[in-house]
C-alpha positions, 0 to 999 in steps of 0.5 A: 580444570581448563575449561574453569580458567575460560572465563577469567582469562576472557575478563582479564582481556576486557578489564585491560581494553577497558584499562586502556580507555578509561584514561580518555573518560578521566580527562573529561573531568579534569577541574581544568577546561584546557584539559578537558578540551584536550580529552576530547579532541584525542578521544576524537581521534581514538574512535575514528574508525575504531568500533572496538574503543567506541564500544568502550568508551559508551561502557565506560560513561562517555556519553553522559559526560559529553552530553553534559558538557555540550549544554553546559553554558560555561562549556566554550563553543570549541568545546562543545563542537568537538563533544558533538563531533565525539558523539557523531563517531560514536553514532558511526559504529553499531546499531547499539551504539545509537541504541545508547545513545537515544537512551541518554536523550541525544536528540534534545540536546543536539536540536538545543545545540542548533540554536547557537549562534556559531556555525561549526557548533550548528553544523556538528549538531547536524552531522550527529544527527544525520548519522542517528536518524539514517540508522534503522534503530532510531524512531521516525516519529522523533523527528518530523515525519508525515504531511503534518510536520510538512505543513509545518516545515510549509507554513514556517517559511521552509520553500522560501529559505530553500528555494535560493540554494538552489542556485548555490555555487557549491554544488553538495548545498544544490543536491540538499535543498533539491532532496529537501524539495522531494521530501516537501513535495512527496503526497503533499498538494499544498506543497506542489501547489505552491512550489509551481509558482516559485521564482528563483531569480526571475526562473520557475520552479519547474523550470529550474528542475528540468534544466538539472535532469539534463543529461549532462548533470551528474546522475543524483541530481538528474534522479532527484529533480525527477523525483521532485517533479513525479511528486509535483505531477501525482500530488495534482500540481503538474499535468500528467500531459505536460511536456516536463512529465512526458518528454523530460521526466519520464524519459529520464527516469526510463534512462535511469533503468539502463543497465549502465547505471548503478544498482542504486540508480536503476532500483530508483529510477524504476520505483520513481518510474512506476510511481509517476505512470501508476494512475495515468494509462497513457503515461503507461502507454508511452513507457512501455514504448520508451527504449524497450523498458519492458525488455530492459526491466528483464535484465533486473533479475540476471543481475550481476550477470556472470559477464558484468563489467563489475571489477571491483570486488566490493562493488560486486559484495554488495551488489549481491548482497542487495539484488533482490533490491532491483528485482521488486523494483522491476515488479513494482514497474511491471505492474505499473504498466500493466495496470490498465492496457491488455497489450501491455500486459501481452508483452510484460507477459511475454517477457523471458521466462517471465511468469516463472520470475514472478512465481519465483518471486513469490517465495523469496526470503524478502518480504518487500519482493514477495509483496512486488511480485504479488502486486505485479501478478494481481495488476496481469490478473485484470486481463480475462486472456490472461486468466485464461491462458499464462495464469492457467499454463504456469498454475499460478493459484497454487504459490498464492495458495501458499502465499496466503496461508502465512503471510503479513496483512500487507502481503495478505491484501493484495493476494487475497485482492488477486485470488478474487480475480481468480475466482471468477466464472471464467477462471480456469483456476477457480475449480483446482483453488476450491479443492485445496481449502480457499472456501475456509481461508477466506472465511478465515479473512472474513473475521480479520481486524483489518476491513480491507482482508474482510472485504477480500474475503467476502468478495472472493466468496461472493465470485465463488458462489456466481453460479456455483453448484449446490454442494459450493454454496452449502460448504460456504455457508456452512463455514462461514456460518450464519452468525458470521454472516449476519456480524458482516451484514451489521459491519461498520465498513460499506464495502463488506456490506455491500460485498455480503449482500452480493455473496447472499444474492449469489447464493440466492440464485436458481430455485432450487438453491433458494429453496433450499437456503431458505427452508434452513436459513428463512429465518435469520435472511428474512430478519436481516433483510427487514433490518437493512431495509428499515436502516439508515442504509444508502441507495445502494444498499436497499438496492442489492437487498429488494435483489435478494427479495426480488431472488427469494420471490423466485423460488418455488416455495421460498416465495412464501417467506415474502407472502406470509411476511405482511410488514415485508410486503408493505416494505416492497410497497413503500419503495414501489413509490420511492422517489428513486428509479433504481429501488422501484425498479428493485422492488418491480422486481420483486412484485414480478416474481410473485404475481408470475401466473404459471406458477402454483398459488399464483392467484391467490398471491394476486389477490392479496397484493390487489388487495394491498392497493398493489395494481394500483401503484403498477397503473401509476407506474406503467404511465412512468417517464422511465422506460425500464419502469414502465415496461416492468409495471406493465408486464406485471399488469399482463399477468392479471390479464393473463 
């Protein structure tokens, strides 16, 4: 019988909170305007700090009549404020409180609300809506985001307005407009172009920021100004070898990673950091010897450290709370550095216990960190040294392995773009990633939606078949399929194109492996060769397949394909006469490779090609201005000779 009483007594205890609150929702539709301006200002002072009322007061349909109220033109303006103000609080709570209210359309009344004339109105609207658009409830696209809505911003007068604030007395009014430039300039080079040349009183831009990145301003501000000029140098508008790039923002962003900063300050001084020096080596270089970076990057991962200054409890709650927030940090620098130079990488490598860091970092709980670890580690796998050596020692392969197995596209891409260069012939890994099933999981990514898996996948078999073993190249084929295979020969997306056409010109190479690929798979090869050929395909395309023709006139009895196939004879005819180098000396090959006089039936196919008009075209050829050309076509003449 107890356990019956459990739900009446818990409706009772909410029925008298909401007793208790409804009294505030009542006044708010008092006949009398003074009254109701009362309601509020001590509905105002009810909610602040109190999550449990506002929750009330939302059940009870506060919001509604607040928003009411706040359009309505008979509504004083002090009323109105004070509704705004009600409405910021309440935004101030949980999640679903701003859940509530963007379900009463909130936001177009308050962007209403900012074209009054009254200050303080236009200022509550804007507070309420800061509150709504930092929660991660609310949707961005509600509000301007992406280079359009900056070029809006742009083009309606925004760089000139905010320009002069930066020489506001009040030093908050400074650090906005200063945010506002950031967001303005990030990725967008109308904007930096621009924001170069701007004045303020008779200062540029540029200059304006260097002198707040001085040391002796606070450290927001110092961050933000480098930002601003970070995004200004990658979006094209300043040099990468400028001065205020080299000797004040990057140095300024390195002091940012000190252990002394905050954790916010040093999680944004390294994102900013490796932002800047991503494209541009010898910003790299310069970095990496700047105040020991790639040992000062190591603290990120002891932190908080058993002997931190920390003493303030909450401080240290939420500085665990967001550690893994400085370990992608140090990843994404990582593997800015090592993006280009192999001492670099040395040294990030030879960093404590760092591979274990990264392999570490692989398998953590947070998305965002198993992505930056597996960035840093495809930005070490660039160095062969490496493969062969750390890579090898700390059996990277088999965390990617498990990476790939189960993971989000965009952890997907840069893993799969990694097991490429694991794949390669040099690779010590190469053999152990085979045997634990990557030739179906690369398949796998080979029918994905997103082109780039698709280009990953192909390119990974592609280093697989390089001059792999019978048995590798019939397990590819045999899981990839040949209608597969000839669904990424027709792909809208060049780089799958040509990345297929690599792994059939691999899986095309020693004779007996072309014989043997071309007495099951003749056919359907021999079919799509002709189609590329025929196709609206660039240089490059026709290239890679008069290659693989060039391979299938090597083998021993594959070459036949080509001798019994008139319409692909005339085809290598025709781009024997190409106006372009490349595809004749393409197509030489293959004429080589067929009128090879040691080998079986070579005379006959001499006769045939002779007949083709064929030694006429190689006579031509061997008076070419092109060395390479000339060479080729006389070397196939010998063979009549011979």
């Amino acid at each position: 019988m107890a356990c019956l009483l459990e739900t009446p007594i818990r409706m009772s205890v909410l029925s008298e909170v909401t007793a208790s609150s409804r009294h505030y929702v009542d006044r708010l539709f008092d006949p009398d305007p003074q009254k109701v301006l009362q309601g509020v200002i001590d509905m105002k002072n009810a909610v602040i700090g109190n999550n449990k009322q506002k929750a009330n007061l939302i059940v009870l349909g506060a919001v509604p009549r607040l928003l009411y109220l706040l359009q309505q033109e008979t509504s004083s303006t002090e009323l109105k404020t004070e509704c705004a103000v009600v409405l910021g609080s309440l935004a101030m709570g949980t999640e679903n409180n701003v859940k509530s209210l963007l379900d009463c359309h909130i936001i177009p009344a308050l962007l209403q609300g900012l074209l009054s004339p009254d200050l303080k109105f236009i200022e509550a609207c804007l507070r309420c809506l800061r509150t709504i658009f930092t929660s991660p409830v609310t949707p961005e696209e509600l509000l301007y985001t992406g280079p359009d809505h900056q070029t809006i911003l742009f083009n309606h007068g925004a760089v000139q307005n905010i320009a002069h604030l930066l020489t506001s007395v009040s030093y908050k009014v400074r650090m906005q407009a200063l945010k506002c430039f950031s967001v303005l300039a990030f990725e967008n080079p109308q904007v930096s172009m621009t924001l170069v040349n701007v004045l303020v009183d008779g200062e540029l831009l540029p200059q304006i920021f260097v002198k707040m990145l001085q040391r002796d301003k606070p450290i927001e501000m110092q961050l933000t100004s480098a930002k601003c000029l970070t995004y200004m140098c990658r979006a094209g508008a300043i040099r990468t070898d400028d001065n205020c790039i080299v000797l004040k923002t990057l140095p300024c962003l390195v002091r940012m990673c000190s252990k002394e900063r905050l954790l916010e300050e040093r999680v944004e001084g390294a994102e900013t950091l490796a932002y800047l020096i991503e494209p541009d080596v010898e910003l790299q270089r310069i970095a990496s010897i700047t105040d020991h970076l790639i040992a000062m990057l190591a603290d990120y991962f002891k932190y908080p450290s058993s002997v931190s200054a920390i003493t303030d409890i909450k401080r240290l709650d939420h500085d665990l709370k967001h550690a893994h927030e400085l370990r992608q940090a140090a990843f994404k620098l990582y593997a800015s550095l090592g993006a280009n130079d192999e001492d670099i990488r040395k040294k990030i490598i030879e960093t404590e216990n760092m591979m274990d860091r990264i392999v570490t970092g692989l398998s953590e709980s947070s998305v965002k960190v198993r992505l930056a670890a597996v960035r840093c580690l495809h930005s070490l796998s660039r160095s062969v040294q490496q493969l062969r050596t750390s890579f090898q020692d700390h059996a990277v392969w088999k965390p990617l392995m498990k990476v790939l197995q189960n993971a989000p596209d965009e952890i997907l891409v840069v893993a799969s773009s990694m097991l490429c260069n694991l794949l390669l012939e040099f690779s010590p890994s190469k053999e152990p990633i085979l045997e634990s099933g990557a030739v179906e999981l690369l398949c796998g990514l080979t029918q994905s939606e997103n082109p780039a898996l698709r280009v990953n996948g192909i390119w990974a078999l592609m280093n697989m078949a390089f001059q792999a073993e019978q048995k590798i190249k019939a397990d590819i084929l045999r899981s990839l399929s040949t209608e597969q295979l000839f669904r990424l020969l027709s792909d809208s997306d060049l780089n799958v194109l040509m990345k297929t056409l690599g792994l059939l010109r691999n899986l095309l190479s020693t004779r007996p492996h072309i014989d043997k690929i071309m007495s099951t798979h003749g056919k359907q090869i021999m079919q799509a060769v002709t189609l590329i050929l025929e196709g609206e395909h660039n240089i490059e395309v026709k290239e890679q397949t008069l290659c693989i023709l060039a391979n299938i006139a090597d083998g021993t009895t594959a070459k036949e394909l080509i001798m019994t196939n008139d319409d692909i004879l005339q085809k290598i005819k025709y781009y024997m006469g190409h106006s372009h180098v490349k595809l004749q000396l393409a197509a030489m090959f293959c004429i080589s490779n067929l009128v090879w006089n040691d080998e079986e039936g070579s005379q006959e196919r001499q006769d045939k090609l002779r007949d083709m008009g064929i030694v006429d075209i190689l006579h031509k050829l061997s008076q070419s201005p092109d060395s390479n050309l000339c060479d080729k076509a006389k070397t196939a003449l010998q063979q009549y000779l011979a």
